[in-house]
C-alpha positions in Angstrom: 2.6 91.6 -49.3 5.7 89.3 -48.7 7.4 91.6 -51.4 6.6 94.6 -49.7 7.8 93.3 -46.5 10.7 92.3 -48.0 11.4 96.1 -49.6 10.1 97.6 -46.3 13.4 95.6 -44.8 15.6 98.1 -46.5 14.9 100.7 -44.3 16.4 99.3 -41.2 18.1 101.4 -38.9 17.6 104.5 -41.1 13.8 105.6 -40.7 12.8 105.9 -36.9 11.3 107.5 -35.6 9.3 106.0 -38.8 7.9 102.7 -39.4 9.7 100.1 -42.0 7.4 100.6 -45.3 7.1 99.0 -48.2 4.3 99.3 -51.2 3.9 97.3 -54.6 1.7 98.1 -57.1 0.0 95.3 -58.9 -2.3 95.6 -62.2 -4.0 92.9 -64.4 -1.7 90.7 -62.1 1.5 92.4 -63.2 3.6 94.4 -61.0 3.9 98.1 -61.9 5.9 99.8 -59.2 7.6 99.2 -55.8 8.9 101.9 -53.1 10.4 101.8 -49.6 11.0 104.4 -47.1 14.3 104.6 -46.4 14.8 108.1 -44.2 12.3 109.8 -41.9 12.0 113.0 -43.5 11.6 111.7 -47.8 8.8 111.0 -48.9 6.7 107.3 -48.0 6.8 104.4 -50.0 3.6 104.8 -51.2 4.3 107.6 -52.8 7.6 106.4 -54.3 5.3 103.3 -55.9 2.7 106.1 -56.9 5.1 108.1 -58.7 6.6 105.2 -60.8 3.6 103.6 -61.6 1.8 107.0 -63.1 -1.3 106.2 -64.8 -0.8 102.7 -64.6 -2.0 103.5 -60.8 -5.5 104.1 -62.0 -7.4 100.8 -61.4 -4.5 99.0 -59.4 -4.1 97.3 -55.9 -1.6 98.5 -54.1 0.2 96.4 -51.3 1.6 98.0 -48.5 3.1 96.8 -45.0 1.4 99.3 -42.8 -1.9 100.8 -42.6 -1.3 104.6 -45.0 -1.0 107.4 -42.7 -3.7 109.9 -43.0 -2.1 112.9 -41.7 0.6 115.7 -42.2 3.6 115.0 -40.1 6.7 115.1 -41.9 5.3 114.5 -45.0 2.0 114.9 -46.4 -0.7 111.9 -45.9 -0.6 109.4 -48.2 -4.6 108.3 -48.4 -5.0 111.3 -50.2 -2.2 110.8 -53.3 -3.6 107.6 -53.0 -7.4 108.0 -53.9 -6.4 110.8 -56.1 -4.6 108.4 -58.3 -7.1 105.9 -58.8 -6.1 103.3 -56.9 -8.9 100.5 -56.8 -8.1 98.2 -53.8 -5.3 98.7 -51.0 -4.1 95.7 -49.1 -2.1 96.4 -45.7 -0.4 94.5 -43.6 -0.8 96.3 -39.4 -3.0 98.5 -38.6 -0.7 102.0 -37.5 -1.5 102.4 -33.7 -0.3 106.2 -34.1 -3.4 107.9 -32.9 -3.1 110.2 -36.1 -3.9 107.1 -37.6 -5.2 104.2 -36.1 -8.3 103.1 -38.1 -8.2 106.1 -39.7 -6.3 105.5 -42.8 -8.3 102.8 -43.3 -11.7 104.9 -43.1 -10.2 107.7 -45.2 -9.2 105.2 -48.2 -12.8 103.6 -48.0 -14.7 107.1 -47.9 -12.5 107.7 -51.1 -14.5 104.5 -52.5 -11.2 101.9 -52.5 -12.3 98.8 -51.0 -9.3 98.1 -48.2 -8.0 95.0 -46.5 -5.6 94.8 -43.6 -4.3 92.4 -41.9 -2.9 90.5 -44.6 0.9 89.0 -43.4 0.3 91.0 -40.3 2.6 88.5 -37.9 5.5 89.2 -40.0 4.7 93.1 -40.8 4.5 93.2 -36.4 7.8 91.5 -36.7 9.1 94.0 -39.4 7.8 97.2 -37.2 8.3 96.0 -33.6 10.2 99.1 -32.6 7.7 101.6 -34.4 5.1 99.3 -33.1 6.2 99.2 -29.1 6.9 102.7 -29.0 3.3 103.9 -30.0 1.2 100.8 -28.3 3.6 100.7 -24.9 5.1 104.8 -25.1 8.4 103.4 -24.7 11.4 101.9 -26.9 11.7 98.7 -27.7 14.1 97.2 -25.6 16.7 93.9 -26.0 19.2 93.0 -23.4 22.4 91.8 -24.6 25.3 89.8 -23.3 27.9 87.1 -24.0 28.6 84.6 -21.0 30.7 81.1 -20.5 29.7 78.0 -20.5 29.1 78.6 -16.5 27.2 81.5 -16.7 29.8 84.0 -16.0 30.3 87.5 -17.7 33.8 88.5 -16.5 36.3 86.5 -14.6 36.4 86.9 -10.3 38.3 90.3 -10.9 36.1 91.7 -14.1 38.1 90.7 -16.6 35.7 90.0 -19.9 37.4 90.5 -23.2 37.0 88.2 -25.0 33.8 85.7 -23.8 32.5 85.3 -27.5 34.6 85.3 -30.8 35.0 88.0 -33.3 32.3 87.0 -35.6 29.8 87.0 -32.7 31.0 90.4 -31.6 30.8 91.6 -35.0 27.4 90.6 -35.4 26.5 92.5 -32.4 28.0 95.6 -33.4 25.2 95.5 -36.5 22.9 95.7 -34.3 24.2 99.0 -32.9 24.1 100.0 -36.3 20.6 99.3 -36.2 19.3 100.3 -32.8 18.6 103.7 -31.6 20.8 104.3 -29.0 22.9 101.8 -26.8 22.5 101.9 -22.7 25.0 100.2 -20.1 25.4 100.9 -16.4 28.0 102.7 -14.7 29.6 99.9 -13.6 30.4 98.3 -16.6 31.2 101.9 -18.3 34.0 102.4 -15.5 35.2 98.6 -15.3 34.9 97.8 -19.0 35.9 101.2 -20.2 34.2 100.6 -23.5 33.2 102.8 -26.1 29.8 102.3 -27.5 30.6 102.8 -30.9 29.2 101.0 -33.9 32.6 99.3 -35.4 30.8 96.5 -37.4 32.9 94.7 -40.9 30.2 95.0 -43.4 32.4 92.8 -45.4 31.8 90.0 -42.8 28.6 87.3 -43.3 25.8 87.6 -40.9 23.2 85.1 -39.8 19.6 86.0 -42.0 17.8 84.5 -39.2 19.1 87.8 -36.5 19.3 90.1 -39.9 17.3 89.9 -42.8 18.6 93.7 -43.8 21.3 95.7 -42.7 22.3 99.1 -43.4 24.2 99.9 -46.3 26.3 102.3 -44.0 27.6 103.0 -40.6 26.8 105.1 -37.9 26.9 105.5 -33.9 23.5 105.0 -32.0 22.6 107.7 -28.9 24.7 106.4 -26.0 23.1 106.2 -22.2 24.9 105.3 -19.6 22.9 104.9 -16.1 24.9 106.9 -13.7 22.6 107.7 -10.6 25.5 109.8 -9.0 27.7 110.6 -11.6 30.7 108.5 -11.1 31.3 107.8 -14.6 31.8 111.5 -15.3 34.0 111.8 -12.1 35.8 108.9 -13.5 36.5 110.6 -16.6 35.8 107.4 -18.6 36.4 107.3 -22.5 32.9 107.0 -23.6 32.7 110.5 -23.5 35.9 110.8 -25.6 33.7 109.4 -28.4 32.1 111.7 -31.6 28.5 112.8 -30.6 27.1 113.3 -27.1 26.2 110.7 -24.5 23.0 111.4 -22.3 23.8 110.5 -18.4 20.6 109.4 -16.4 21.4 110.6 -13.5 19.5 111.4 -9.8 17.9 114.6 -8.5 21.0 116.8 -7.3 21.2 116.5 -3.6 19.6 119.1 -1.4 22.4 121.5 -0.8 24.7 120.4 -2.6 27.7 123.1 -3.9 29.7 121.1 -5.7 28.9 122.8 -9.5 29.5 119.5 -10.6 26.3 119.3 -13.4 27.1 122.8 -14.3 30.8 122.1 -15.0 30.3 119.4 -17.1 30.9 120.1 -21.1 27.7 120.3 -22.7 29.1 119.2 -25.9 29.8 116.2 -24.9 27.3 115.3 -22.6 23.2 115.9 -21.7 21.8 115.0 -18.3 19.0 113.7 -17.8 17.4 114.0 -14.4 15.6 111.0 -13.4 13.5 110.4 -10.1 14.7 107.4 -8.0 13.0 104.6 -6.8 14.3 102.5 -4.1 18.0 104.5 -4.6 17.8 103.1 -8.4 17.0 105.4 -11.7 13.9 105.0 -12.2 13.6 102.8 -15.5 10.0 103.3 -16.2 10.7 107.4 -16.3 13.5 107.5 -18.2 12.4 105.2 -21.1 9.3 107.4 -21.5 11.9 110.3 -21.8 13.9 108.5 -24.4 10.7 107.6 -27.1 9.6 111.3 -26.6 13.2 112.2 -27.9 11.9 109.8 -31.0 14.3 107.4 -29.6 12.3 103.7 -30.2 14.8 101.3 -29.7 17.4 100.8 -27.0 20.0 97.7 -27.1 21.1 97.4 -22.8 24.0 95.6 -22.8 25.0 95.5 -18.8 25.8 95.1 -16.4 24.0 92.2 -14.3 22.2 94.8 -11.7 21.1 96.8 -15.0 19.7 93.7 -16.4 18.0 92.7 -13.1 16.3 96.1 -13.2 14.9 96.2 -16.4 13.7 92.6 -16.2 12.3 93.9 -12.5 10.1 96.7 -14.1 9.0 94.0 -17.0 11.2 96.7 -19.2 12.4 93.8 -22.4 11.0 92.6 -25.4 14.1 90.3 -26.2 17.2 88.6 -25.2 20.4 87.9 -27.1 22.7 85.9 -25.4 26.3 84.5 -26.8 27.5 81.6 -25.4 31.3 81.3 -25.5 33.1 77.8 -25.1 34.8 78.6 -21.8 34.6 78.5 -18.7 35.8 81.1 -15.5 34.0 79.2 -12.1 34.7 81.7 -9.3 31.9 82.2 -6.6 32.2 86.3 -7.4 32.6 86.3 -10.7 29.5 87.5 -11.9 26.6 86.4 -13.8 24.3 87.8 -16.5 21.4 89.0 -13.9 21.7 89.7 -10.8 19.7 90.9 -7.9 17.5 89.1 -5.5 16.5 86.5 -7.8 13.6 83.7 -7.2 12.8 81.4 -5.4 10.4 79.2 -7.6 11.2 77.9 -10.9 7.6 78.8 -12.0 8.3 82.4 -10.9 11.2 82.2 -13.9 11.3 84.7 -16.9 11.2 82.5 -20.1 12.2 82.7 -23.8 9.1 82.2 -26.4 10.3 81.4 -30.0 13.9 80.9 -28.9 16.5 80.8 -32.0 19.3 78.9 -31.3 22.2 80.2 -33.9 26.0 78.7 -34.3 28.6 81.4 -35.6 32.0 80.1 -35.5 32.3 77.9 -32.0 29.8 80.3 -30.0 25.9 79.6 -29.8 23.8 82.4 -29.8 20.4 82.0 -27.9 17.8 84.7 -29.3 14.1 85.1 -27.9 11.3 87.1 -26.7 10.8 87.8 -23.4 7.4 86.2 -21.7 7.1 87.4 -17.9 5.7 85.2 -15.5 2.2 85.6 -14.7 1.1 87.6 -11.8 -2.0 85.6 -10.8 
C-alpha cells in the first residue's frame, strides 16, 4: 500500500476532479504490475496495473489507494476489469465517499467472490486524497489560506507596501503549489493594491521541502483565478490580472435594483465570468460561492488575502490548512496590517489553532504549516 500511495503521488495537480490512484499487483509475493492515474479522462490505475500484469492478474492481490469505483463516469468501472481478470484479494486504502461509490465498490468486488480489505494505510491515503476527499464529504473545495508576514505580524508596511516579506525560495515554493491547486482566490483589495498576477511562475529546477511536497508536477500550468469583488472595483480598476492567459471568475453581488450602468454586460467575456453571489451582512457569501466552485469540478482553492478575506473564511469555518512564511523583518506601524483581521476575540480559548503544525526552514524564512482545528462551540 505504501508503494501505491507513493505512485498515486504522481498524479498531483493533474487528475481533479479525480482522486490520486495508485494500484500494485502482487503474486506469490512478487510484484507484477504497477499504475497511477495521472489525467481525469485516461484510463484508472487499476486498469493500467491490469493491463501489464495480463494473466499474471489471475490469482493476485492487487493494492490500491482508494476503494475501485463501480461506475461509468469518465471511464468505465473498474470492479468489473477487475473480477473479470481473476484477481483473488483487493486491498484499499479509503473508502470513496462518491455516492456512485461509497461501499459499493467494495460490495461489487465481494459479490464477484474477491475477498476485499480497506482501510489498510488509510491515514496517509486521506492525506494523499484530501482535496477529492473534502469535496465529496463537505461539497466544497478544499481550502488553505496562505500568507507571508514579519517577524511582527505584519503583511505590508503602514502604506501597503509588501514585496518582498519572504525570500525567493519561499515564494518559489509557493508558486508550486499554484501549480498544484485548482484555482487561486484573493480579495479585491489586495488584487488592486498588490496588482498581482496569479500566475503559476514556479523554477522546477529549484529544491523543494518533501515534507510540503512529496510530488510535483512534471509541468506548469495556471490554476482558475477568483478574485472576490462584491461591487466590481477591480474590473473598474482595470487591474492586470485580467491581462493574464485564461479567464478569471469575479464573485461579485446581485446587480443593484435599477441600476443602468451596462457595466456586467460590457465586460469581455473572454476574459472574465461573473459569478453572482448572494450577500450576507454586505460580504459575498463564502458558503455559496464555494459550493459553486466544486460543482464547476473545482476541489481545491489556495486564498491568499487579504486580512478581511482571511477573517471571512476563518468566520464561516471555510479552511482546512494554513501556510504561513515568516520573514526575518520587521515593519511596526499601528496600520500596517496583519494576517487576519476583523473583529477578532476576546478569549484565548475562543482561538483557532494549528493541529500537526510543521515547522520548515528554507533559506532564513520559517514556514509554519498546519491544519486548521476551530474552537468548539459548546
Amino acid at each position: 500500500m505504501a508503494r501505491a500511495i507513493e505512485l498515486a503521488w504522481r498524479g498531483i495537480g493533474r487528475n481533479s476532479p479525480n482522486p490520486l490512484v495508485g494500484c500494485v499487483i502482487v503474486r506469490d509475493d512478487e510484484t507484477v504490475a504497477e499504475g497511477s492515474h495521472y489525467y481525469p479522462d485516461i484510463e484508472h490505475a487499476e486498469i493500467v496495473a491490469l493491463k501489464k500484469a495480463r494473466e499474471k492478474a489471475k490469482g493476485a492481490t492487487l493494492y490500491v489507494s482508494i476503494e475501485p469505483c463501480c461506475h461509468t463516469g469518465r471511464t468505465p468501472p473498474c470492479c468489473h476489469s477487475i473480477i473479470k481478470a481473476g484477481i483473488s484479494k483487493v486491498v484499499y486504502g479509503v473508502n470513496d465517499p462518491d455516492p456512485r461509490v461509497n461501499g459499493g465498490g467494495h460490495r461489487a468486488l465481494a459479490d464477484g467472490g474477491i475477498e476485499v480489505t480497506g482501510g489498510v494505510l488509510e491515514n496517509e491515503c486521506r492525506e494523499l486524497n484530501k482535496f477529492f476527499l473534502t469535496a465529496k464529504d463537505k461539497n466544497r473545495p478544499f481550502i488553505l489560506l496562505k500568507w507571508a508576514m514579519t517577524l511582527d505580524g505584519k503583511i505590508a508596511t503602514r502604506i501597503g507596501k509588501s514585496q518582498w516579506i519572504s525570500g525567493e525560495r519561499s515564494r518559489n515554493a509557493t508558486h508550486h503549489l499554484r501549480n498544484i491547486y485548482d484555482a487561486v482566490l484573493a480579495g479585491h483589495t489586495t488584487v488592486i493594491i498588490d496588482n498581482p498576477s496569479l500566475t503559476c511562475r514556479a523554477d522546477q529546477a529549484v529544491p523543494l521541502p518533501e515534507e510540503l511536497f512529496p510530488a510535483v508536477p512534471g509541468d506548469i500550468r495556471d490554476p482558475v483565478r477568483i478574485v472576490i469583488d462584491t461591487f466590481g472595483a477591480t474590473i473598474a480598476h482595470q487591474c492586470g490580472i485580467y491581462d493574464q492567459p485564461g479567464k478569471t471568475i469575479v464573485a461579485i453581488g446581485p446587480e443593484p435594483a435599477g441600476d443602468d450602468s451596462n457595466f456586467r454586460d460590457s465586460i469581455d467575456k473572454e476574459k472574465i465570468e461573473l459569478l453572482e453571489c448572494p450577500l450576507t451582512a454586505g460580504h459575498i457569501d463564502l458558503g455559496f460561492l464555494m459550493h459553486e466552485l466544486v460543482e464547476r469540478d473545482i476541489q481545491s482553492v489556495l486564498v491568499e488575502g487579504g486580512s478581511g478575506v482571511h477573517a471571512a473564511f476563518l468566520d464561516n469555518g471555510l479552511a482546512d490548512e494554513i501556510l504561513c512564511v515568516v520573514g526575518p523583518k520587521i515593519f511596526g506601524g499601528d496600520t500596517a496590517p496583519s494576517p487576519v483581521s476583523g473583529a477578532g476575540i476576546e478569549e484565548v480559548t475562543n482561538a483557532v489553532q494549528l493541529s500537526e503544525p510543521k515547522h520548515l526552514r528554507i533559506d532564513n524564512d520559517l514556514m509554519i504549516h498546519g491544519k486548521v482545528k476551530f474552537p468548539s462551540k459548546d
